[in-house]
C-alpha positions as CSV (number, residue, x, y, z in Angstrom):
1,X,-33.3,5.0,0.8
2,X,-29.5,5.0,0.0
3,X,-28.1,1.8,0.5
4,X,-23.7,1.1,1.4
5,X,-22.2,-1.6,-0.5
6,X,-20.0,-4.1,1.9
7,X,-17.0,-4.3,0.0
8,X,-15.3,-7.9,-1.1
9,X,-11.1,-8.9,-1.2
10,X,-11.5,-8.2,-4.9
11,X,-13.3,-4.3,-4.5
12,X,-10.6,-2.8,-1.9
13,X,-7.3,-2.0,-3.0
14,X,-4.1,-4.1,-1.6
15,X,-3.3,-1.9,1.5
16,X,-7.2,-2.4,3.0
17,X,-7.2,-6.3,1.4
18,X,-4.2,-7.0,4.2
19,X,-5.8,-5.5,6.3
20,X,-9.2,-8.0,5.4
21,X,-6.5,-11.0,5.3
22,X,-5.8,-10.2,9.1
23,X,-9.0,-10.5,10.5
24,X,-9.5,-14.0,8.3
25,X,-6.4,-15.3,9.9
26,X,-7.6,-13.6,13.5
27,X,-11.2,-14.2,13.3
28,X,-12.2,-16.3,10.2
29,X,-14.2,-13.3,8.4
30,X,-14.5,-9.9,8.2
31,X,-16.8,-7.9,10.2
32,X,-19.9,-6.5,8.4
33,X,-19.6,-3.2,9.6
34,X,-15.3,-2.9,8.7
35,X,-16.6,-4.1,4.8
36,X,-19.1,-1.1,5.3
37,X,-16.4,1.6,6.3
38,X,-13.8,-0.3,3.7
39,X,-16.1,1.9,1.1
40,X,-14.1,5.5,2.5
41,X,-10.6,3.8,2.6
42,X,-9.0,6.5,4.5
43,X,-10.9,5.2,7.3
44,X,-9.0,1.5,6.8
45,X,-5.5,3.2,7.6
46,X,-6.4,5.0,10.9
């Protein structure tokens, strides 16, 4: 069975780890299932 990677701050590029830095201010973490979809980043910028 394939398995997706959550991704860290330090695996996403800049524009996605703002993005990650929001919902830490917002919510203190970042949602399991956005660090899933962070692995096809043109899904971050919708």
């Amino acid at each position: 069975m394939a398995r997706i990677s959550r991704l860290g701050r330090r695996d996403v590029t800049e524009a996605v780890g703002e993005i990650y830095d929001r919902y830490v201010r917002q919510r203190g973490n970042v949602p399991n299932m956005f660090r899933t979809v962070a692995t096809g980043q043109k899904f971050c910028r919708q």
